[in-house]
N, C-alpha and C positions, 0 to 999 in steps of 0.2 A: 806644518809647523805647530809645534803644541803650545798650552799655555803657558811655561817654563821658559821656551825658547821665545817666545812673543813677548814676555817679561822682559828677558835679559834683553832684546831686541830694544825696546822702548828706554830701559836703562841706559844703553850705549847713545843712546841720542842723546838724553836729556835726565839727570841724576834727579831732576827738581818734586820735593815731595809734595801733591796737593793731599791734606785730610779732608774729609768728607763726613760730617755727622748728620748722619740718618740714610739709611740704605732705604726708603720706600721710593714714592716717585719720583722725590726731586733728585735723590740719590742716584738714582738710576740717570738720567738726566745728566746733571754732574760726571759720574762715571764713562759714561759714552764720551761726553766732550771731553772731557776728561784725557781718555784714553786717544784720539783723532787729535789730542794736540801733541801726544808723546809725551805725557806727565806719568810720574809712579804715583800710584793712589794707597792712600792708608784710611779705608772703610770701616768707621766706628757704630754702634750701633747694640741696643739693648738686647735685640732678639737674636737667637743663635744662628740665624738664615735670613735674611731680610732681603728682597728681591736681588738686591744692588750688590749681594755679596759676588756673586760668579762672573762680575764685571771689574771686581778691583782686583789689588794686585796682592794687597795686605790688609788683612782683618782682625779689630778687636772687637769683643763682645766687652760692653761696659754703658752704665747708665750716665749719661753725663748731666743729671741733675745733681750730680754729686762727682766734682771732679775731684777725682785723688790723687798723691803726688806720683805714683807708677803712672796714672793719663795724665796726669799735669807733662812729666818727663818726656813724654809718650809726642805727646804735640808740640811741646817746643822744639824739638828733632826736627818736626815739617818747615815747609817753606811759607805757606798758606793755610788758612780754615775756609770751609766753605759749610758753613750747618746748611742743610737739608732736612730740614725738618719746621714744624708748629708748634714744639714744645713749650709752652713757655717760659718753666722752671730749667729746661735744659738750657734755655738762650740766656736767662737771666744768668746762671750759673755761666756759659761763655763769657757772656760779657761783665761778669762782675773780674774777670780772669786777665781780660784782654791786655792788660797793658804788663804783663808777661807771657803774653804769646806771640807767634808771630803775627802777620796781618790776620784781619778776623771782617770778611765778605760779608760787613752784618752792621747796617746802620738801626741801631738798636729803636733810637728816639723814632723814626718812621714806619718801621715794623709795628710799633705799640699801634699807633696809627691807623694801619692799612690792617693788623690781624681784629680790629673792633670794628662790626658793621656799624654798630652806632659811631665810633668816634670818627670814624672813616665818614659819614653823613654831614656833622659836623662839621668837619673840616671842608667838603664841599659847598655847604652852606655859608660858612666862615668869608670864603672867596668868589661865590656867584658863580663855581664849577658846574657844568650842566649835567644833572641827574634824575632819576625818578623822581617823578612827585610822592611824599608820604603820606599814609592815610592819615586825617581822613579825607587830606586835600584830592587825594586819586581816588579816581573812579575803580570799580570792579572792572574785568578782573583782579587783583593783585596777587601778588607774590611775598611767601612768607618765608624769609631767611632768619636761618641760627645766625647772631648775633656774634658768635666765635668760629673757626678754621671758615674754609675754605673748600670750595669743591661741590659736590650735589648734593650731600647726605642732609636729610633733615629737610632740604626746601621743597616748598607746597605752593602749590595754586590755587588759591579761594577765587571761588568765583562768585558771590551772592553772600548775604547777613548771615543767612541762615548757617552755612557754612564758616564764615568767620566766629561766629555764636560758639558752635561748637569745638574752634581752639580753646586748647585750656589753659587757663590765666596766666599758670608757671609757662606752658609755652611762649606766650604773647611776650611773658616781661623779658624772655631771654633771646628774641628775636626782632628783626629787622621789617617790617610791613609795607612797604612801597605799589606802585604802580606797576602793573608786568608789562616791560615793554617790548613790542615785535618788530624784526628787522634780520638784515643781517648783523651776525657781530665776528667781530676784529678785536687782535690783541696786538699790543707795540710794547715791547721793551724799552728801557731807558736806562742808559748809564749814567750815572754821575760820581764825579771826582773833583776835589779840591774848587767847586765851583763853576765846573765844565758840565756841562750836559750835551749827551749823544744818541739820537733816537737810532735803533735798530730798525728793521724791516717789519712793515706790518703783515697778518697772518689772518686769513679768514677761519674762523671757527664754525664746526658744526654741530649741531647739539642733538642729544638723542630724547626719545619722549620719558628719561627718569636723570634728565636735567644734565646727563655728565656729556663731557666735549668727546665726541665720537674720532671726529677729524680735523687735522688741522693741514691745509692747504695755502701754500707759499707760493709765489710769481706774480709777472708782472700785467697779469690778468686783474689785477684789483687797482684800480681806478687812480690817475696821482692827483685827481682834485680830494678824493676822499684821505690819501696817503698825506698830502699837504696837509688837510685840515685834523689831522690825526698827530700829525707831529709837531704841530703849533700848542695842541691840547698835551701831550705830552711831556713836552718844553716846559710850558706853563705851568704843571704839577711835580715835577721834578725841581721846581727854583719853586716854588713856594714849602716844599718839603725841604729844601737843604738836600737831597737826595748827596747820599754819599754808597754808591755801591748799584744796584740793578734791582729794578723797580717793572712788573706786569699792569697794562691796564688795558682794560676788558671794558668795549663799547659796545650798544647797538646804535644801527646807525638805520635812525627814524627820520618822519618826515620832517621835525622841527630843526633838525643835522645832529648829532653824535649826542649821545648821552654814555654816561661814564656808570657801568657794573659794579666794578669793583677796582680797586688796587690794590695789589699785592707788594709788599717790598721784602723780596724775598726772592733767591733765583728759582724761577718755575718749570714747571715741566712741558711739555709736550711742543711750544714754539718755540724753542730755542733750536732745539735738531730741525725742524725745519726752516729754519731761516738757516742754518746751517747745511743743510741739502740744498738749500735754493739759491744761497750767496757765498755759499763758504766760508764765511762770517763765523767765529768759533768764540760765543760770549766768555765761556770760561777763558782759554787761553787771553782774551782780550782782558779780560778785570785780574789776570793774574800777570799780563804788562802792565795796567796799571800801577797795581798795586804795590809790587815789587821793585817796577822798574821807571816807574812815575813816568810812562811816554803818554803824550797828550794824547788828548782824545779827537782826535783826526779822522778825515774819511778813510772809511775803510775800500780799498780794493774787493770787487767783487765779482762773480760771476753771475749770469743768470740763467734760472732755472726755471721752471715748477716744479713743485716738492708737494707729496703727498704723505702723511702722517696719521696711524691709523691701528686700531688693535685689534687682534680676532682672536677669539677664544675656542679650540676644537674638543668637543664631546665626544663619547660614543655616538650621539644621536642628531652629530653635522656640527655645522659651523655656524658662528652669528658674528659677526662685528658690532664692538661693543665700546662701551667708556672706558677710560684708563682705569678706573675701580678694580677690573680683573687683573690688573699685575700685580694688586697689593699680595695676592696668594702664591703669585709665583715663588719656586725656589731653586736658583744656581740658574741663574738667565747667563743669558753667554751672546756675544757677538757674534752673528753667521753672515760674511757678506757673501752678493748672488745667492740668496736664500730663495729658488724656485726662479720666479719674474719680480719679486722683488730685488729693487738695490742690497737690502742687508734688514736682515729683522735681529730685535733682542726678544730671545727666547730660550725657556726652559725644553722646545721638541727635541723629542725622542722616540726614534722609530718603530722603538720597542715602547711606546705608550701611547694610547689611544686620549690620553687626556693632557691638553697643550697649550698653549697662550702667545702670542709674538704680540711687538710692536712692530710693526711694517714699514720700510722704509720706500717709495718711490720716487724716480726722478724723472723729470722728461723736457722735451725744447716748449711745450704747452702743455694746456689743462686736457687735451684728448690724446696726446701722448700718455699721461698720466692715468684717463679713464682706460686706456687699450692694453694697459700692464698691468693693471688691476684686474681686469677680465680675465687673460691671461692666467694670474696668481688663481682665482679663483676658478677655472678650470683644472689648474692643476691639481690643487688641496681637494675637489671634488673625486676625481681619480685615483687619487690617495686613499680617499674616504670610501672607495669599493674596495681597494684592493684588499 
């Protein structure tokens, strides 16, 4: 079936438009769920190729810090907005819009929030949320974060004066200084609606030595005393935000119990499809019942899995698995299910190119189900790699 017929395909189910602004990670993200719930997608985006294109169905290229009445027309046609993106000036510009468009997956007032490391501090302090200690209450090592987006870019680990010494000033004032804390960590999404709140499934995170989340692994190998106390903290930050929309928050989970990384309000990338392989849990389709069709936010029916979520990047000179960073390059990713011994990777490969990128999708009844098809993958793609 080609991409034409898998279009029309998706249209005969379900006519309903989701717009999607920002084709990078979260867009890609978006697009996939997107597509697994039988939604037509209209992918906006400044760059003329942005990962996320070869996954929607319809594309404009258009800057939306500057909405004009052709994209104003453009999006009231949809059903839905779901921005995908950290722009500021582009969110400002949605939401100064919002109340001639249709629903808009974007509670602006906690965004401001969650996208400031400092005001994001604040507000934990505000409530007694438990977080890193800031210097110069923490001890060395600490961890120095950009004060703005999200992700690994920018953060450093000082370990000693003499190293803190030499940040430079303008650095320091636009950054975040805390305590580095070690453990494992876990992310949990949360919904909220008209005063509901509904924790999603939590997701063990892996981190690589240049900060970015390598893997994200789903099932019910992760602990329900830890899952309990992950969803009380969750609860508890989504009703002191008003949360109106899907909220990420990112713990390690230390000896003193959970300390809170970050929040993000904002749909994120890489756990969502995995709690989605793991539970069949489909958060976009779910915020676009909401939203549309105002059904409570009720347990969801589930299945269970383990799910593994994972990037590899192939060279001429082998393969490495790596952070999500390497998709930002991708161009015209496309859905491949049974992609080798994976379930389904999104991917730019091409047999006829020696230079390649997926996200890898795998499922299994446990976590060594999960390690034995990865081995698997990684035999094969080795094979590949002599031919």
């Amino acid at each position: 079936m080609d991409r034409q017929e898998k279009k029309e395909e998706r249209e005969g189910i379900n006519l309903l438009t989701v717009a999607i602004i920002g084709g990078g990670l979260q867009g890609i993200e978006i697009s996939y769920l997107a597509r697994r719930a039988g939604f037509h997608t209209l992918l906006i985006d400044r760059k003329n190729a942005p990962p996320a294109r070869g996954l929607a169905d319809d594309f404009i290229k258009a800057d939306l810090s500057n909405i004009t009445n052709f994209l104003l027309d453009k999006l009231q046609k949809t059903d839905i907005i779901f921005p995908a993106l950290e722009n500021d000036l582009a969110l400002a510009e949605l939401n100064s819009h919002r109340s001639s468009l249709p629903p808009l997956v974007l509670d602006y007032q906690s965004y401001q929030i969650s996208s400031s490391k400092d005001l994001s501090r604040k507000f934990f302090n505000r409530y007694g949320l438990p977080c890193a200690r800031s210097w110069p209450e923490a001890e060395f090592p600490l961890i120095l974060k950009p004060n703005k987006g999200s992700g690994s870019q920018g953060v450093k680990i000082i370990r000693d004066v003499e190293e803190l010494d030499n940040i430079a000033a303008a650095v320091r004032k636009n950054s975040v200084l805390e305590e580095y804390l070690t453990g494992p960590a876990y992310s949990l999404e949360v919904i909220g609606y008209q005063g509901n709140y509904y924790p999603l499934a939590v997701t063990e995170l892996k981190f690589g030595p240049d900060y970015d989340c390598h893997q994200v692994l789903a099932g019910d190998f992760i602990g329900q005393e830890l899952i309990a106390e992950f969803n009380r903290l969750g609860l508890e930050v989504a009703e002191l935000l008003d949360l109106q929309g899907i909220m990420d928050l990112e713990v390690i989970a230390t000896g003193e119990g959970l300390k809170i990384l970050e929040i993000d309000v904002r749909f994120p990338s890489q756990t969502p499809t995995a709690v989605y392989l793991a539970q069949g849990i489909n958060m976009v389709k779910m915020l676009v019942e909401l939203f549309l069709q105002e059904k409570s936010l009720e347990e969801q029916k589930t299945c269970s899995k383990a799910a593994l979520y994972e990037q590899v990047l192939v060279t001429d000179g082998g393969y490495a698995f790596s952070g999500e960073h390497i998709m930002t390059e991708a161009q015209q990713l496309d859905l491949k299910d049974g992609f080798w011994e994976a379930d389904a990777a999104i991917t730019d490969y091409d047999k006829q190119k020696n230079n390649w990128r997926a996200i890898l999708h795998f499922t299994g009844e446990n976590r060594d189900e999960l390690k034995i098809k990865r081995e698997k993958f990684q035999e094969k793609l080795t094979k590949h790699l002599k031919c």
